[in-house]
Every structure is written in structure tokens, then in C-alpha cells.
N, CA, C and O atoms as CSV, one atom per row, in Angstrom:
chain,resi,resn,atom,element,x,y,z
A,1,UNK,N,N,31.964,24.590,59.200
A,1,UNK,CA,C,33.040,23.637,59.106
A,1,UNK,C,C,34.296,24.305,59.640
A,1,UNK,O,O,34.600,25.358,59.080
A,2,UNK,N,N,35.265,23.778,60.860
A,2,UNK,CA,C,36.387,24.145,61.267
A,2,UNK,C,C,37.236,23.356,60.507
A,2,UNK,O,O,36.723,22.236,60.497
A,3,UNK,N,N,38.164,23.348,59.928
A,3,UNK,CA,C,39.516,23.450,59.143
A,3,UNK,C,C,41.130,23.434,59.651
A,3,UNK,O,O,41.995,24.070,59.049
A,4,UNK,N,N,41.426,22.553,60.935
A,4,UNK,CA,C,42.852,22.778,61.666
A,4,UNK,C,C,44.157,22.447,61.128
A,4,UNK,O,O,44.836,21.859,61.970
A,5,UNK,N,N,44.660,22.595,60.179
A,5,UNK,CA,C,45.698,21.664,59.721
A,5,UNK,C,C,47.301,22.755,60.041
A,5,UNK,O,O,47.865,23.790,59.684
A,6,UNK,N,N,47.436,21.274,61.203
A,6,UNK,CA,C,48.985,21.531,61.897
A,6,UNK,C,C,49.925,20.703,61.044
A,6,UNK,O,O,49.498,19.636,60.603
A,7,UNK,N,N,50.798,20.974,60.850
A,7,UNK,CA,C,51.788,20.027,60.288
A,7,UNK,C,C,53.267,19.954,60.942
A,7,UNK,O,O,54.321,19.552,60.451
A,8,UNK,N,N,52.967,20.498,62.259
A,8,UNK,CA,C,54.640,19.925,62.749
A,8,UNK,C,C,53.924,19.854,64.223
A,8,UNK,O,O,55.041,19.737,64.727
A,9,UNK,N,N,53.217,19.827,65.149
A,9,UNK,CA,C,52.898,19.166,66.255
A,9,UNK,C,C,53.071,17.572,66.363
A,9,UNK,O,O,52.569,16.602,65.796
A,10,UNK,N,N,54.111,17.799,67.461
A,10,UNK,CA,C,53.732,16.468,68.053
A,10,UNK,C,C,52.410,15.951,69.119
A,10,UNK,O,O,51.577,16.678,69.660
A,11,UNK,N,N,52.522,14.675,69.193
A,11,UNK,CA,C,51.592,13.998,70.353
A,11,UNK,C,C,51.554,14.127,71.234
A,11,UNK,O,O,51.293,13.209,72.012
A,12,UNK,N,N,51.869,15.719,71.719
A,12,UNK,CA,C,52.345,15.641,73.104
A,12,UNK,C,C,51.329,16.682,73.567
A,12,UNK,O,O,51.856,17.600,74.196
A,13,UNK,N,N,49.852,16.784,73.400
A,13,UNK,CA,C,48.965,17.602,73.865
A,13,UNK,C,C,47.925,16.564,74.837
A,13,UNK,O,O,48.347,15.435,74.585
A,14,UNK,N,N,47.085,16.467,75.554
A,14,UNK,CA,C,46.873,15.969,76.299
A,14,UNK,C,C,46.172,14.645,75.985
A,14,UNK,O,O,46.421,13.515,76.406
A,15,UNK,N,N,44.883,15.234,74.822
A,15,UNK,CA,C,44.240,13.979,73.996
A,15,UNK,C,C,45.001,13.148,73.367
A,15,UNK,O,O,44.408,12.251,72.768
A,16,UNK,N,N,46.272,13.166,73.305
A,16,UNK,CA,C,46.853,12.160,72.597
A,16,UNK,C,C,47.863,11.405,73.096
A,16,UNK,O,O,48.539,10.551,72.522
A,17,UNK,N,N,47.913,11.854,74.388
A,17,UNK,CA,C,48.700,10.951,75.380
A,17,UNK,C,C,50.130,10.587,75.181
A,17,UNK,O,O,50.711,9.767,75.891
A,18,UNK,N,N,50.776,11.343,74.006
A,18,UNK,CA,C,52.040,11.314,73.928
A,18,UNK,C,C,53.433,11.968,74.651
A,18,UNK,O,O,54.556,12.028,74.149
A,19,UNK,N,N,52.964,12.477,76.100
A,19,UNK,CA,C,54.064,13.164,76.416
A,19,UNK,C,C,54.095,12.383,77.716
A,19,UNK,O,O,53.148,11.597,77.686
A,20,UNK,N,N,54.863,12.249,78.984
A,20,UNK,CA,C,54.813,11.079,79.820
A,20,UNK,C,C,54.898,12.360,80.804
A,20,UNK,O,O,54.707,11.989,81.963
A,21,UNK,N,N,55.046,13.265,80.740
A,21,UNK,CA,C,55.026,14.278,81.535
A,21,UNK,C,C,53.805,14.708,81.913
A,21,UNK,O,O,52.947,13.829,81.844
A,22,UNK,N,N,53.311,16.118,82.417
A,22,UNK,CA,C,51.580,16.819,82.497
A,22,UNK,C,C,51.718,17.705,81.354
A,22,UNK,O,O,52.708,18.399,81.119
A,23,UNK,N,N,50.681,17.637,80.674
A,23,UNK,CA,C,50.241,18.405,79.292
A,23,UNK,C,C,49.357,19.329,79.827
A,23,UNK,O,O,48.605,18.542,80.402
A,24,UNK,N,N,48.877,20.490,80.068
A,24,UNK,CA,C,47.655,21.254,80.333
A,24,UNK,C,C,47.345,21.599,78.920
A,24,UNK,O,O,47.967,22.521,78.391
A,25,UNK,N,N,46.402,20.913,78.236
A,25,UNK,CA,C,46.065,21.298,76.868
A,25,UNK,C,C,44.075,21.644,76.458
A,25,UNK,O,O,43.463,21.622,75.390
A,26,UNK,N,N,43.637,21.925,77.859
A,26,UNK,CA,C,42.225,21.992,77.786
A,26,UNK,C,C,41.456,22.609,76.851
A,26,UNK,O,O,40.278,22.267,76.963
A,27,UNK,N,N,41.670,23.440,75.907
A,27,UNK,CA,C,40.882,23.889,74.932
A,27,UNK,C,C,40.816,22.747,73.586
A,27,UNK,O,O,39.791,22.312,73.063
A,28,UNK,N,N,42.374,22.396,73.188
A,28,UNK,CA,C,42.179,21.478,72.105
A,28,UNK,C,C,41.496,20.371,73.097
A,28,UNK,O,O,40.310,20.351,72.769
A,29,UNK,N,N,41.633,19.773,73.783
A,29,UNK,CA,C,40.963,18.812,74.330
A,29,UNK,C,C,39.641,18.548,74.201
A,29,UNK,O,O,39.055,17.484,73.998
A,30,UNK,N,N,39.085,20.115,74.405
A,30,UNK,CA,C,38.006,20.030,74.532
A,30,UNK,C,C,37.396,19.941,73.096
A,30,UNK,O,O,36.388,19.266,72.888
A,31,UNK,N,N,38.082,20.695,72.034
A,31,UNK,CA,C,37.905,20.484,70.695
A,31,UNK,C,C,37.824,18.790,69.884
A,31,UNK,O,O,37.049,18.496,68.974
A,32,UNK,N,N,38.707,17.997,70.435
A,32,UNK,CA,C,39.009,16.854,69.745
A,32,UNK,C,C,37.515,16.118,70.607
A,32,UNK,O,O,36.720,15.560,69.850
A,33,UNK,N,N,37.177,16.125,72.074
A,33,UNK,CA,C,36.214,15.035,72.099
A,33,UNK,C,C,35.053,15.853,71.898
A,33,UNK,O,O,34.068,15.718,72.624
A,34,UNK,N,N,35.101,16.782,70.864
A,34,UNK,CA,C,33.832,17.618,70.274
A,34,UNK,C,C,33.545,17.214,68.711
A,34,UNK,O,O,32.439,17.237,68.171
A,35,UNK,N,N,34.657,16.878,68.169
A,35,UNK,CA,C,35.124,16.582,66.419
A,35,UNK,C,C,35.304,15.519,66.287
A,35,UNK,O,O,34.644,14.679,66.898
A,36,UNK,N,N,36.390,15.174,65.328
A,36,UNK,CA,C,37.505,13.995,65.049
A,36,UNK,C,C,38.828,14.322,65.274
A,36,UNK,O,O,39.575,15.274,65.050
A,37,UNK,N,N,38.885,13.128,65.837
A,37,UNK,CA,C,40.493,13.146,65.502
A,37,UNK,C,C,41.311,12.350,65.544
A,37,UNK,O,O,41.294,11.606,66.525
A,38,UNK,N,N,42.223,12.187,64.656
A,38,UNK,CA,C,42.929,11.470,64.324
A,38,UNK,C,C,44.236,10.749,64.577
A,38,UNK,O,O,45.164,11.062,63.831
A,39,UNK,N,N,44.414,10.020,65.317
A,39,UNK,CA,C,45.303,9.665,65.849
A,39,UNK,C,C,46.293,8.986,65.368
A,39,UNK,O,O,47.097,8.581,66.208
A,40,UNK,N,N,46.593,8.602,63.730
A,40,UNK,CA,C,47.010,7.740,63.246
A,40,UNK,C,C,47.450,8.533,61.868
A,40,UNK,O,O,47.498,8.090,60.720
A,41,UNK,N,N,47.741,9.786,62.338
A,41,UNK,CA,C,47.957,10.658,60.945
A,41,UNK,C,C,49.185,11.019,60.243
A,41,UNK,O,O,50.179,11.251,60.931
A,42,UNK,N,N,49.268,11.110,58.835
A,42,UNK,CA,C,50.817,11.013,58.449
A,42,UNK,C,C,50.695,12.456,57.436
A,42,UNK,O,O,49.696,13.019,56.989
A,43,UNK,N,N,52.298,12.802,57.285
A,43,UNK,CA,C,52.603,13.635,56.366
A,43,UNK,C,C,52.917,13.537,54.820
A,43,UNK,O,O,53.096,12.441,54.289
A,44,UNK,N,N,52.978,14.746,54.108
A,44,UNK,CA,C,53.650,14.308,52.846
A,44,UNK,C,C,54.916,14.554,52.720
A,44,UNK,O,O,55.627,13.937,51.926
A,45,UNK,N,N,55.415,15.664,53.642
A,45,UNK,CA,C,57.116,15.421,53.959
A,45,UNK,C,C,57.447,15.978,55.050
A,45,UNK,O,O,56.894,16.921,55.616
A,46,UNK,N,N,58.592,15.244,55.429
A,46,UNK,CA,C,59.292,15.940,56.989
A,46,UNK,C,C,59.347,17.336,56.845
A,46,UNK,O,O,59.207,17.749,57.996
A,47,UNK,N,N,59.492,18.486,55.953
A,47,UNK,CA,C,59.513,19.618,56.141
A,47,UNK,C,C,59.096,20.300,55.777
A,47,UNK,O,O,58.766,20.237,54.593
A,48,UNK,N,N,58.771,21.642,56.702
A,48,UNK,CA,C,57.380,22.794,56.917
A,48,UNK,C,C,56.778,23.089,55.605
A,48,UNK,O,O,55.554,23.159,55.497
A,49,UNK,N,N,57.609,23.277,54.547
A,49,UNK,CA,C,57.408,24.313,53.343
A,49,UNK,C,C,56.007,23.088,52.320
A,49,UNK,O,O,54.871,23.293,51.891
A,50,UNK,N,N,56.775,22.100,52.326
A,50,UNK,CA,C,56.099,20.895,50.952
A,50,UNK,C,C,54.976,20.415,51.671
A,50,UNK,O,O,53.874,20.049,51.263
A,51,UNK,N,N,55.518,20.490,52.982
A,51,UNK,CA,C,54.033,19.672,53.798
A,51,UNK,C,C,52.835,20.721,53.708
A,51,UNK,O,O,51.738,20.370,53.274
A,52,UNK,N,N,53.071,21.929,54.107
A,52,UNK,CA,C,51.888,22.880,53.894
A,52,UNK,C,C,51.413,23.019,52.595
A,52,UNK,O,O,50.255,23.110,52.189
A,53,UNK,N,N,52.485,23.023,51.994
A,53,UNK,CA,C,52.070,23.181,50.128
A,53,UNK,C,C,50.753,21.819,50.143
A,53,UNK,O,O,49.576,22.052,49.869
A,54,UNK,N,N,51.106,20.903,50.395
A,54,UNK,CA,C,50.637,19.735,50.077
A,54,UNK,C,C,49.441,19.596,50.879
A,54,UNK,O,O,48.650,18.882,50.263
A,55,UNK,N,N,48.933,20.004,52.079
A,55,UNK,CA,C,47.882,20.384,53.086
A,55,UNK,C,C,46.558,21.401,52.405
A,55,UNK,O,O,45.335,21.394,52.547
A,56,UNK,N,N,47.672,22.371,51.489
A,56,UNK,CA,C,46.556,22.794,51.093
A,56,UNK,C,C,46.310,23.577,49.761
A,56,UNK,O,O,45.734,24.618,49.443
A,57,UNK,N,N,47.076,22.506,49.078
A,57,UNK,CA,C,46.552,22.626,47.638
A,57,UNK,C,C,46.267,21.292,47.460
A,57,UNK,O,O,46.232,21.115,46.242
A,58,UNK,N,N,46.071,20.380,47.970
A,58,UNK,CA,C,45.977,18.712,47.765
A,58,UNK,C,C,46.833,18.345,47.021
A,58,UNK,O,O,46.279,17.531,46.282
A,59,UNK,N,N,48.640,18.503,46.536
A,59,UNK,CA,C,49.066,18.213,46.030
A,59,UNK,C,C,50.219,17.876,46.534
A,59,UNK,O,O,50.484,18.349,47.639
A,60,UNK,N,N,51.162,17.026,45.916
A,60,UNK,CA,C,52.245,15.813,46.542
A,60,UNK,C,C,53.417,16.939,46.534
A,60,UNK,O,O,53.330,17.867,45.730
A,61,UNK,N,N,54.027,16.892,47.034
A,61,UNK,CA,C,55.152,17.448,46.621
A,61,UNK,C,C,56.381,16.848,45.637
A,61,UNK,O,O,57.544,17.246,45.583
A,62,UNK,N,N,55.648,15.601,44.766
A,62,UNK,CA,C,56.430,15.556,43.609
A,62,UNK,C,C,55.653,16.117,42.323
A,62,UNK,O,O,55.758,15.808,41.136
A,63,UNK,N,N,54.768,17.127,43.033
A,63,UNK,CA,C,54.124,17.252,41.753
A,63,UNK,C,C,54.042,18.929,41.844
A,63,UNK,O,O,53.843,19.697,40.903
A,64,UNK,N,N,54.236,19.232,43.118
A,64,UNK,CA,C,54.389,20.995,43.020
A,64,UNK,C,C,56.241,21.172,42.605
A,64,UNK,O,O,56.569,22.020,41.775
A,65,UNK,N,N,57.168,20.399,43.193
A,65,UNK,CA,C,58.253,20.737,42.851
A,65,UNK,C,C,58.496,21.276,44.218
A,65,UNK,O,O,58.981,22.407,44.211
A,66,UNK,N,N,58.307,20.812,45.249
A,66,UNK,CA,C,58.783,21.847,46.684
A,66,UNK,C,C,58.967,20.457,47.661
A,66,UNK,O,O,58.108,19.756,48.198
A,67,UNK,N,N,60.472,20.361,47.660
A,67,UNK,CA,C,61.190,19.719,48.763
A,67,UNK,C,C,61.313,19.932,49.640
A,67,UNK,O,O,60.895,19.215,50.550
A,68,UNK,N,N,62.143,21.359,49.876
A,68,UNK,CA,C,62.870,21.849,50.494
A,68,UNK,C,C,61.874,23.668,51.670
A,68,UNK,O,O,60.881,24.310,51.327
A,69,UNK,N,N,62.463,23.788,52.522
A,69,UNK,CA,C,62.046,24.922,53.352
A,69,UNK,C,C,62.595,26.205,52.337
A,69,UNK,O,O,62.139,27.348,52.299
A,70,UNK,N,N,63.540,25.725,51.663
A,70,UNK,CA,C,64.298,26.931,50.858
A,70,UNK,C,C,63.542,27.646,49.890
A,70,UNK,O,O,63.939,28.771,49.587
A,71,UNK,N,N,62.011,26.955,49.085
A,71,UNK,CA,C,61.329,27.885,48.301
A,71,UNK,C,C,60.174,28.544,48.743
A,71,UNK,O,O,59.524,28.442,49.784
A,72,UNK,N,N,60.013,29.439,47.457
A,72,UNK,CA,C,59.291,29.956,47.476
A,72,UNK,C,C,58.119,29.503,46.700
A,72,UNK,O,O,58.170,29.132,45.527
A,73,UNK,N,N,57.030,29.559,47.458
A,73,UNK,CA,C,55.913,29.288,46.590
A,73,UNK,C,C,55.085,30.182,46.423
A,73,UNK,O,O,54.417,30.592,47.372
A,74,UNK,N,N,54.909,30.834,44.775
A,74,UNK,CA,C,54.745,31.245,44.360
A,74,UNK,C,C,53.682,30.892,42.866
A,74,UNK,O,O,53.994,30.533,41.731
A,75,UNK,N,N,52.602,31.130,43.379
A,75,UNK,CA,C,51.670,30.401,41.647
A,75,UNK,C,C,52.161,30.890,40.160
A,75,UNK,O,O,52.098,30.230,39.123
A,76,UNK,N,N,52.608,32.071,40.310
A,76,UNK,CA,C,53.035,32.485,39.028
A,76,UNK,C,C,54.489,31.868,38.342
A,76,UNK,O,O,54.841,31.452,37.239
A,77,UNK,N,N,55.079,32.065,39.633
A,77,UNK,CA,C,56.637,31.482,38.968
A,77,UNK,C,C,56.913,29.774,39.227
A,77,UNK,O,O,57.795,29.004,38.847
A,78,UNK,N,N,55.755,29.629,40.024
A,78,UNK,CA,C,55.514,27.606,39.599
A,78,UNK,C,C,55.140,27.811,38.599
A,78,UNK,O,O,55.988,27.587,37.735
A,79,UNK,N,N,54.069,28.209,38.185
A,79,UNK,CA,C,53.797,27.753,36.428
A,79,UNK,C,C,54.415,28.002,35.865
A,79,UNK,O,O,54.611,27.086,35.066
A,80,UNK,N,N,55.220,29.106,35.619
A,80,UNK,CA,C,56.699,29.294,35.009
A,80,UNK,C,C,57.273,28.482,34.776
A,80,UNK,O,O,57.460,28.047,33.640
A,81,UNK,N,N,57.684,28.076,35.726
A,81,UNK,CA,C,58.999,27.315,35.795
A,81,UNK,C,C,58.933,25.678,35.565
A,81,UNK,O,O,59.843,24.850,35.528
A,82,UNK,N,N,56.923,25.479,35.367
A,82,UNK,CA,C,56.417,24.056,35.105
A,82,UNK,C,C,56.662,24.261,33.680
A,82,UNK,O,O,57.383,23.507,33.028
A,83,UNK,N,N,56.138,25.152,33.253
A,83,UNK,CA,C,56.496,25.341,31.288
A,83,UNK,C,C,57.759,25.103,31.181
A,83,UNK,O,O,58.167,24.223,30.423
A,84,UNK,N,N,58.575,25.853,31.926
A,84,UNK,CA,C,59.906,25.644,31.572
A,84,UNK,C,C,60.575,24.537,31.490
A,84,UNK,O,O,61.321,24.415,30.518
A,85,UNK,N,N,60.491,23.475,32.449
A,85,UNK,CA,C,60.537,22.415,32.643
A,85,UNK,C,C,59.606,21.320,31.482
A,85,UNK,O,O,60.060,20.186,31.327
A,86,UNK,N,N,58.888,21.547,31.049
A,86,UNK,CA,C,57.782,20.717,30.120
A,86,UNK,C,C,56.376,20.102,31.164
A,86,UNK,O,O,55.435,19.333,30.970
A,87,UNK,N,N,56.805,20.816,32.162
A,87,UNK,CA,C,55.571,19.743,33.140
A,87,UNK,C,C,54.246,20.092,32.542
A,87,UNK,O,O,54.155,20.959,31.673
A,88,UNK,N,N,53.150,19.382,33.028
A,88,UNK,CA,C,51.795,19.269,32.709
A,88,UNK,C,C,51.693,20.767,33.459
A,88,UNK,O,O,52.633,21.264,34.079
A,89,UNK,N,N,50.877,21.156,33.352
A,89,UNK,CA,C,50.316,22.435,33.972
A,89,UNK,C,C,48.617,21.953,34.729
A,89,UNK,O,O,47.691,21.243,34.336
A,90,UNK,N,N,48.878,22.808,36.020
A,90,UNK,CA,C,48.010,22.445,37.166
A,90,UNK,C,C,47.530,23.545,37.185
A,90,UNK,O,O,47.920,24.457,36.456
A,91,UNK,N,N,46.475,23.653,38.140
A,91,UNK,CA,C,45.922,24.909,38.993
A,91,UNK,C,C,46.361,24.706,40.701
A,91,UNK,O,O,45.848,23.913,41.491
A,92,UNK,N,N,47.748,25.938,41.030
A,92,UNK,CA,C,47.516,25.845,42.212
A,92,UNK,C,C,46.818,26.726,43.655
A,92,UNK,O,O,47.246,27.512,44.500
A,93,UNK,N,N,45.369,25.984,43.298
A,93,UNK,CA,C,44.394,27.026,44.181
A,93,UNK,C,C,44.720,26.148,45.525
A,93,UNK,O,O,44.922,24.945,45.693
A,94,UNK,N,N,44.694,26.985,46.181
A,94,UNK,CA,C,44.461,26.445,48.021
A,94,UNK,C,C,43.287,25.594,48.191
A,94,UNK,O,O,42.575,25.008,47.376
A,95,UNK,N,N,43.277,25.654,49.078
A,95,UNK,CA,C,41.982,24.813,50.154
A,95,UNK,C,C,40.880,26.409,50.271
A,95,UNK,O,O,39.947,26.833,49.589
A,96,UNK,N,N,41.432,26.794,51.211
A,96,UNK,CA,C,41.172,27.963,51.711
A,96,UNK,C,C,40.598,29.123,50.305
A,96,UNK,O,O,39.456,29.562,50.445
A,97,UNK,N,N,41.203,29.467,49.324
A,97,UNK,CA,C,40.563,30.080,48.255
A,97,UNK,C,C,39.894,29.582,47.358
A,97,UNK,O,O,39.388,30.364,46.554
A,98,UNK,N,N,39.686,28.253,47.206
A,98,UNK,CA,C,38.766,27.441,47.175
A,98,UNK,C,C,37.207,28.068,47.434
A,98,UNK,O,O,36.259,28.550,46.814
A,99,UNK,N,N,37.619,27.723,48.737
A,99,UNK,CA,C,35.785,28.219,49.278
A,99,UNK,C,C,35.919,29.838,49.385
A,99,UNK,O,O,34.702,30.020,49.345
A,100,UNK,N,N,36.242,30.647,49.449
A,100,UNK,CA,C,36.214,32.010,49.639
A,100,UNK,C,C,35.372,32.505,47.768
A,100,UNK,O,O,34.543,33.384,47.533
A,101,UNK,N,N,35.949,31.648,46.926
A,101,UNK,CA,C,35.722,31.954,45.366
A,101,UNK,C,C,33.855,31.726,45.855
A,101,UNK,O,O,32.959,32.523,45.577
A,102,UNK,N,N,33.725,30.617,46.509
A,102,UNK,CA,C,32.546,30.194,46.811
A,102,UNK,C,C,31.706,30.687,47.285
A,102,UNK,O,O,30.544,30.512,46.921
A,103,UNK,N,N,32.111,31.556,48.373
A,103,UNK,CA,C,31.206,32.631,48.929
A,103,UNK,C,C,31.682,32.052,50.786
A,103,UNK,O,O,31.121,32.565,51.755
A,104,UNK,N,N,32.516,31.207,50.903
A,104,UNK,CA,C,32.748,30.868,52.497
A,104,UNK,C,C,33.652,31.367,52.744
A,104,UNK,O,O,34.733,31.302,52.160
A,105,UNK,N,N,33.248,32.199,54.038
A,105,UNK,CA,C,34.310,32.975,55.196
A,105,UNK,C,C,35.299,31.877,55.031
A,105,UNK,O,O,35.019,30.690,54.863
A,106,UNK,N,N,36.712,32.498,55.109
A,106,UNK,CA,C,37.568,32.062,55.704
A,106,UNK,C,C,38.652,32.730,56.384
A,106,UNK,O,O,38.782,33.929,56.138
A,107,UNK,N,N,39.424,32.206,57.161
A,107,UNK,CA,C,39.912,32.940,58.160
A,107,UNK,C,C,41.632,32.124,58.021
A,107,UNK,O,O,41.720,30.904,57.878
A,108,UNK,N,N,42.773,32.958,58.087
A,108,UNK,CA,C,44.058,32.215,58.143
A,108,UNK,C,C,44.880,32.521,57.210
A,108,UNK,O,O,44.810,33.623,56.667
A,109,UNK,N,N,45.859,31.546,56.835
A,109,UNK,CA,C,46.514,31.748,55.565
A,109,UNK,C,C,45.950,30.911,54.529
A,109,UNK,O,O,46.396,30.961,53.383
């Protein structure tokens, strides 16, 4: 199983026909009419930090507490700071350490 999750590319690689200019994008190209892909895909927020949080812990960013590019995410001092607050308490495992607990290679952050 390959695993790509971009969260700030635009449509402007060749399979997706969003740039009006020439795209030379032949490897993903060749990837997307090999897979899926999705052409109709949305975020959980305009910025880098909550959207990745949210990519890959499956969680919203009204529920990790990460708006902003400005934090830090951190599992220990989120739960911290969820007690502190009274929040419910979560587990925030990745995607990615997920399957590694499992016994699957993974590769990335």
C-alpha cells in the first residue's frame, strides 16, 4: 500500500489539468493513471500545521486544538493541556505509527 498525502499542492501537475501553461509532471502522472485519484479533494484547514495534524491522526482540528502554523504538536503536552482544559482525552497515534506498531514498513514522517 502507497500512502501520498500532500496537503498544500495545487492542480497544477499535469494529471489534473490545472495549470494553462506546460506542466512536465511524468512520474506523478504516471502514478495517478496507475492508482486513484482524486480530483475533487478537500482539506480540514487552509493551514500546513492542523491540516497535517488532521491527515494523519484522523482528527479535526477542533478536536486536536491546532489552528494555527504557530504550534507545536506534541502528544504529551496535548494531553496536558486536554486535562487542563477538561477535554475528553484521545489517543494521538498517527497513521503512519499505526501500522509500524503492526509490523508495516513505513517510510516518512
Amino acid at each position: 500500500m502507497l500512502f501520498l498525502a500532500v496537503d498544500d499542492m495545487k492542480d497544477w501537475v499535469n494529471c489534473l489539468g490545472g495549470y494553462e501553461g506546460t506542466v512536465h509532471t511524468p512520474n506523478i502522472d504516471r502514478l495517478a493513471s496507475r492508482g486513484m485519484l482524486f480530483t475533487n479533494a478537500h482539506c480540514p484547514s487552509p493551514k500546513c500545521a492542523p491540516s497535517r495534524a488532521a491527515i494523519m491522526t484522523g482528527l479535526r482540528p477542533s478536536t486536536t486544538g491546532l489552528y494555527d502554523n504557530s504550534h507545536w504538536w506534541l502528544p504529551k503536552t496535548w494531553a496536558e493541556s486536554a486535562e487542563k482544559k477538561g477535554a475528553f482525552s484521545f489517543d494521538p497515534s498517527t497513521y503512519a505509527w499505526t501500522h509500524r506498531q503492526k509490523g508495516t514498513i513505513t517510510f516518512g514522517k
